[in-house]
N, CA, C and O atoms as a DFTB+ gen file, in Angstrom:
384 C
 N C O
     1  1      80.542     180.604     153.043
     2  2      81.582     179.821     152.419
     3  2      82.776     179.778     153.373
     4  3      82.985     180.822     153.991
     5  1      83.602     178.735     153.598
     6  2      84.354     178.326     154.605
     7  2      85.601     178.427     153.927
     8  3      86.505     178.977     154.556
     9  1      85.816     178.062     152.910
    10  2      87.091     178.365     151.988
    11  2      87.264     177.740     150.157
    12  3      86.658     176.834     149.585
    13  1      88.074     178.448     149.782
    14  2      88.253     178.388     148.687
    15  2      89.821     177.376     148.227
    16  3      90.957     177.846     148.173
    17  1      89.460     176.052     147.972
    18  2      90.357     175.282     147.557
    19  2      90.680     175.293     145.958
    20  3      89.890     175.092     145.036
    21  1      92.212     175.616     145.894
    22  2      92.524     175.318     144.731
    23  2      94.078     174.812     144.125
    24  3      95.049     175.546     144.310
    25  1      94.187     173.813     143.565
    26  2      94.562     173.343     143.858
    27  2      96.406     173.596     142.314
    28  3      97.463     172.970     142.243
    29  1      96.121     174.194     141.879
    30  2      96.937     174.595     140.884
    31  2      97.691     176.443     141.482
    32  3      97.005     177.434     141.734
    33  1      99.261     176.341     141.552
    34  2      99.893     177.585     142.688
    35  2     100.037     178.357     141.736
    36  3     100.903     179.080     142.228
    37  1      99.791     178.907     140.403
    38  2      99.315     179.926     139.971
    39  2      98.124     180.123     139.684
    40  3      98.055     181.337     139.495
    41  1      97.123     179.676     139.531
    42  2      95.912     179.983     139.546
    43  2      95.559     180.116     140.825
    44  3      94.550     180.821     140.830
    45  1      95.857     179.810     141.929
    46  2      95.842     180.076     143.728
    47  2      96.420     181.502     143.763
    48  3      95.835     182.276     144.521
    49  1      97.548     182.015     143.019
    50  2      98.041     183.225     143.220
    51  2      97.524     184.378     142.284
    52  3      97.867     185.544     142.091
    53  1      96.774     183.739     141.901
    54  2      95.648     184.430     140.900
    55  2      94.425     185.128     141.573
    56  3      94.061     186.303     141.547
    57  1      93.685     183.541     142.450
    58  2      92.621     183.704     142.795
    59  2      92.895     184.878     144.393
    60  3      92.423     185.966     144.721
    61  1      93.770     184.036     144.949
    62  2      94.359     185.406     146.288
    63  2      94.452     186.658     145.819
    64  3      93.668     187.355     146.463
    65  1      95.054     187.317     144.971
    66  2      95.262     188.576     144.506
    67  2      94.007     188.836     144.128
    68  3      93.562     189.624     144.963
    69  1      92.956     188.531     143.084
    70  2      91.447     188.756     143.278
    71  2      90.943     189.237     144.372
    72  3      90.673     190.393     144.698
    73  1      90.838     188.210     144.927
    74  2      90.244     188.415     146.338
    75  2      90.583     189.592     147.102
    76  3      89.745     190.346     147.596
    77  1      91.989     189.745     147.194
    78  2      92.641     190.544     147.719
    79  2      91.982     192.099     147.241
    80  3      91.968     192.904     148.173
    81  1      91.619     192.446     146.361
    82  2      91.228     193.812     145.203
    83  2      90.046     193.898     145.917
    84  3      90.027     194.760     146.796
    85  1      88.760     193.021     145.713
    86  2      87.808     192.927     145.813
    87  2      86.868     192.707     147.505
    88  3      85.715     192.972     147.845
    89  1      87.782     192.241     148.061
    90  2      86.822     192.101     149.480
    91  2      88.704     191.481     150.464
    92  3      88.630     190.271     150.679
    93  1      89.791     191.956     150.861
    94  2      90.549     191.765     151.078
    95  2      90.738     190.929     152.610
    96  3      91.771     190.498     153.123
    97  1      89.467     190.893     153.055
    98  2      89.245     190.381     154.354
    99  2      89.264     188.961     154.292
   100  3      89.405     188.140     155.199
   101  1      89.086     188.800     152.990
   102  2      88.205     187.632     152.192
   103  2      88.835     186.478     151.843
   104  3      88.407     185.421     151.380
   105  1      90.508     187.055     152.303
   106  2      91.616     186.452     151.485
   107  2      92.269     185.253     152.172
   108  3      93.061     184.427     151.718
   109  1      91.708     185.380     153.426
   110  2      92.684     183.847     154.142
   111  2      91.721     182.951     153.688
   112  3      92.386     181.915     153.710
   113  1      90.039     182.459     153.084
   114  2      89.648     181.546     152.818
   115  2      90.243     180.734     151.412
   116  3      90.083     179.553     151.102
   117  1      90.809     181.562     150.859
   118  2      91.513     181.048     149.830
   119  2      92.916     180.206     149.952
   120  3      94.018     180.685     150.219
   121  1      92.608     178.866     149.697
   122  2      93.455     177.930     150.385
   123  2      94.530     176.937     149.054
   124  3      93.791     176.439     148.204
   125  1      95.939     176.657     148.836
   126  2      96.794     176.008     148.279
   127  2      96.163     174.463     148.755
   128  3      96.498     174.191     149.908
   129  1      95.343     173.437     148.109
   130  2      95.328     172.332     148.419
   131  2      96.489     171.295     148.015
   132  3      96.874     171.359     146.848
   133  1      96.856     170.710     148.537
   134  2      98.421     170.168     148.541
   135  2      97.863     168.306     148.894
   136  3      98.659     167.689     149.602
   137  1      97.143     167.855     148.626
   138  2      96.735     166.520     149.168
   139  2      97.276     165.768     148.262
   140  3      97.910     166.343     147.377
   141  1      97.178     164.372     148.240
   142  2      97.832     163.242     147.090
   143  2      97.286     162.701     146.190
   144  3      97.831     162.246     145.184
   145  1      95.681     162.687     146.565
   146  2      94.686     162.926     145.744
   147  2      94.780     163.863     145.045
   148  3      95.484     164.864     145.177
   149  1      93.734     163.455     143.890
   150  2      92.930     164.860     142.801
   151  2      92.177     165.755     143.692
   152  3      91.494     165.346     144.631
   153  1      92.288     166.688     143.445
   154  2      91.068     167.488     144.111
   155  2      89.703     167.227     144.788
   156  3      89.132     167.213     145.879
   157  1      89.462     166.943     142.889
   158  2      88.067     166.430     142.998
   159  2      87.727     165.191     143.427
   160  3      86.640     164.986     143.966
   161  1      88.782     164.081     143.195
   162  2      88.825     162.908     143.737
   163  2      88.764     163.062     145.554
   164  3      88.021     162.407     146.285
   165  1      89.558     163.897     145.902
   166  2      89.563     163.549     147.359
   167  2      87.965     164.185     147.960
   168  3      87.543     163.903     149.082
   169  1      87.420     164.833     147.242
   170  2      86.385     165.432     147.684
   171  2      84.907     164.513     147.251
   172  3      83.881     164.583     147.927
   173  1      85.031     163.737     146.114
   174  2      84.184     163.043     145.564
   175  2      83.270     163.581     144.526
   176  3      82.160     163.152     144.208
   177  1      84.104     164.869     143.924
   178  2      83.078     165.592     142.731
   179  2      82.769     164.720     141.655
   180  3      81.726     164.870     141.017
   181  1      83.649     163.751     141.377
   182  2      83.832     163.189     139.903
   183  2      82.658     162.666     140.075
   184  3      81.662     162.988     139.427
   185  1      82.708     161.582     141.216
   186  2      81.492     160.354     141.683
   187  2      80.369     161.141     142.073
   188  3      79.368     160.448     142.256
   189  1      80.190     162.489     142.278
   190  2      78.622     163.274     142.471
   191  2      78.146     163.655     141.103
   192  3      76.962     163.769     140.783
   193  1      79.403     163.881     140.164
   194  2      78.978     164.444     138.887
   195  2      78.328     163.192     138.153
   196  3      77.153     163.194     137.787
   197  1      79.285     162.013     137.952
   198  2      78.685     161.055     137.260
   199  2      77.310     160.389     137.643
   200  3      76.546     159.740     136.929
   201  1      77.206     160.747     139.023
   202  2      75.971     160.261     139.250
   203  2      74.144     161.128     138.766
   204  3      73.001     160.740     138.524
   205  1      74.917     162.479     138.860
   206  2      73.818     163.303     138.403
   207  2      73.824     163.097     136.954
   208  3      72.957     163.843     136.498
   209  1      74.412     162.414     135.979
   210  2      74.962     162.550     134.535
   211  2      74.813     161.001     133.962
   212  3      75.168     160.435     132.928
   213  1      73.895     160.490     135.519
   214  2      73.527     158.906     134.702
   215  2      72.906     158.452     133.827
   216  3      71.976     159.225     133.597
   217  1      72.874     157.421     133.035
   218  2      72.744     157.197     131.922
   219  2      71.113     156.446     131.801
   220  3      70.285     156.451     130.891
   221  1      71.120     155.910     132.992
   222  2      69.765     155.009     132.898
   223  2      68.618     155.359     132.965
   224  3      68.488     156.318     133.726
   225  1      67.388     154.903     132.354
   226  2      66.128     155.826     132.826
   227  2      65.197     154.174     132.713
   228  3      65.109     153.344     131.808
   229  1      64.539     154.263     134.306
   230  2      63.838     153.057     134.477
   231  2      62.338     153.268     133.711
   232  3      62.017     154.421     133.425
   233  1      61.553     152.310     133.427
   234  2      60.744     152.474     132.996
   235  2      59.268     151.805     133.787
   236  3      59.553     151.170     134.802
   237  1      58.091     151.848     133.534
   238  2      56.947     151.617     134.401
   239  2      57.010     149.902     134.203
   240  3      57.116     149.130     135.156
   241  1      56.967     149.698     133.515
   242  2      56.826     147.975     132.900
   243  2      58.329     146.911     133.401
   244  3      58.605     145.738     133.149
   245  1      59.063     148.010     134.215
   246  2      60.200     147.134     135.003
   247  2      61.532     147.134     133.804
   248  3      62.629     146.710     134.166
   249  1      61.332     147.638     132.381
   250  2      62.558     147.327     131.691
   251  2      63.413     149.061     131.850
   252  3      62.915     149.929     132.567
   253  1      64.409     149.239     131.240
   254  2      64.850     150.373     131.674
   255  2      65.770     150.590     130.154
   256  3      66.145     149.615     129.503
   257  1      66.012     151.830     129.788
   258  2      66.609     152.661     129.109
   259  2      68.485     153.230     129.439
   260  3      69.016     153.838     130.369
   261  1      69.034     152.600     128.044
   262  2      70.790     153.294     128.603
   263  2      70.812     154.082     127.618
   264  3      70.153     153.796     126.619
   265  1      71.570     155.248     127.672
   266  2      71.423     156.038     126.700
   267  2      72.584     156.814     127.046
   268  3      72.734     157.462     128.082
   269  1      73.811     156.631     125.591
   270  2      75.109     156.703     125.661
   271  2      75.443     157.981     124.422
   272  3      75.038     157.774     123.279
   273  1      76.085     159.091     124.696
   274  2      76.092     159.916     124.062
   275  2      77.650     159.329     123.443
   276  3      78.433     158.707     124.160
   277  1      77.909     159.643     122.043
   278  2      79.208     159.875     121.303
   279  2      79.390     161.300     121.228
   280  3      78.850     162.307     121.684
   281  1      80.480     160.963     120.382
   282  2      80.533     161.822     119.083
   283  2      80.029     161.833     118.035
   284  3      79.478     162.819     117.545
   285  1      80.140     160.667     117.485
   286  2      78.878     160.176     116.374
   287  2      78.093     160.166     116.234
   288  3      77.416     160.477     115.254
   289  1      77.779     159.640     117.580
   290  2      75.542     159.024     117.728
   291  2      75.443     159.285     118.952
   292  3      76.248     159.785     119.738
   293  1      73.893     158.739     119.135
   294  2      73.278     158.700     120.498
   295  2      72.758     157.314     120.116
   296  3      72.270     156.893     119.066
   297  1      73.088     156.565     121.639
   298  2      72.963     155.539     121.588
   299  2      71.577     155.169     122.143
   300  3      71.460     155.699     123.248
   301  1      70.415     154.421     121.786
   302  2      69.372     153.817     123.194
   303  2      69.268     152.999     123.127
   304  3      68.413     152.550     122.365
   305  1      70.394     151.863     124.187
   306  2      69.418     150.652     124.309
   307  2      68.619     150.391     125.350
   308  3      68.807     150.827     126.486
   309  1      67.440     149.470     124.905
   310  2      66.200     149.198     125.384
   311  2      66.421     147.751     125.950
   312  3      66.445     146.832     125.131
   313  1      66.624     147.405     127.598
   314  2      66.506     146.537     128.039
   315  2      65.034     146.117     128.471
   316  3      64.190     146.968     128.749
   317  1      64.782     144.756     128.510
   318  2      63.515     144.248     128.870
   319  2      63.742     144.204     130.490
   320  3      62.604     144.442     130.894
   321  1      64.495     144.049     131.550
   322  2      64.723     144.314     132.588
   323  2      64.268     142.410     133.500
   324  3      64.884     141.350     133.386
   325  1      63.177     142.681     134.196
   326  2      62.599     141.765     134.684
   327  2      61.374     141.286     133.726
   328  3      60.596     140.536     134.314
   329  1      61.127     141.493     132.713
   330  2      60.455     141.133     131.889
   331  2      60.494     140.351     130.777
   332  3      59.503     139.897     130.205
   333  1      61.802     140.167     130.421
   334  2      62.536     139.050     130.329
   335  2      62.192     137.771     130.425
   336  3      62.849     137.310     129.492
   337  1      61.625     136.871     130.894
   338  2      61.558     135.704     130.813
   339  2      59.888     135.422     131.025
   340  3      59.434     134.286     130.885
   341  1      59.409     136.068     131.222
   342  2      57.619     136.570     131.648
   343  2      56.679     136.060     129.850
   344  3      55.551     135.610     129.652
   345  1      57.502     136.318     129.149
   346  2      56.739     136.378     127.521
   347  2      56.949     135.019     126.990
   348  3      57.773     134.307     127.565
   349  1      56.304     134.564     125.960
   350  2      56.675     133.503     124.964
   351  2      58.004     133.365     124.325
   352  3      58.735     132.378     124.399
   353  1      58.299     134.794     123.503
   354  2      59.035     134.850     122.591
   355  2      59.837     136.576     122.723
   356  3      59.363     137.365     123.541
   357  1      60.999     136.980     121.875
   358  2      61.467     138.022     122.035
   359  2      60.771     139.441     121.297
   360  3      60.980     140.620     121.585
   361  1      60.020     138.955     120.418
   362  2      58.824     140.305     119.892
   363  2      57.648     140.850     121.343
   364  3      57.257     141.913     121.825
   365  1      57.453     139.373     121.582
   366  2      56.398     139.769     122.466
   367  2      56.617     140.588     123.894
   368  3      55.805     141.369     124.390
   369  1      58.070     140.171     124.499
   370  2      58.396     140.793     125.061
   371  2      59.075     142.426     124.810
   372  3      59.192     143.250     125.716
   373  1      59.434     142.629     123.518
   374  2      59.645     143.712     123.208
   375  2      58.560     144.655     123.194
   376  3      58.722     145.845     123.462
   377  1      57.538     144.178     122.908
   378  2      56.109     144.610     122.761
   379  2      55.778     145.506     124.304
   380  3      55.457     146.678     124.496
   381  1      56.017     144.384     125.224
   382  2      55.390     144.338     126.388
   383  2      55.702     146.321     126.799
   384  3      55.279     146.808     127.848
């Protein structure tokens, strides 16, 4: 590990003093991030998280699955995808 960014100066003077107890050598990787960005924004956590936390699930037949959590419900809608215009009518393609 190369260092420890954080980006809130009491919880930084938190995490230094830790460090400090526990492995004191340990303590210059622990770093005050000061950027203009979010943290996580400047680093791209948000956009790695949402991507592991995506919503879609493709399916074999080309249509694909969104699936939206509430508070209320769970949502699934069922797109026909490229399959779509392939059928007669909208049962049949639901079918498909």
């Amino acid at each position: 590990m190369t260092n420890v960014l954080v980006d809130d100066k009491k919880i930084f003077e938190d995490v230094k003093s830790y460090i400090h107890q526990i492995a004191p050598d340990k303590e210059k990787i622990v770093k005050l991030y000061s950027g203009k960005l979010k943290l996580f924004e400047h680093y791209g956590v948000e956009r790695q998280l949402k991507a592991c936390l995506w919503s879609d699930v493709s399916l074999r037949g080309g249509g694909y699955l969104i699936i939206e959590h509430t508070e209320a419900l769970h949502v699934i809608d069922v797109n026909s995808g490229n399959k779509s215009n392939r059928e007669e009518n909208q049962e049949t393609t639901a079918l498909s």
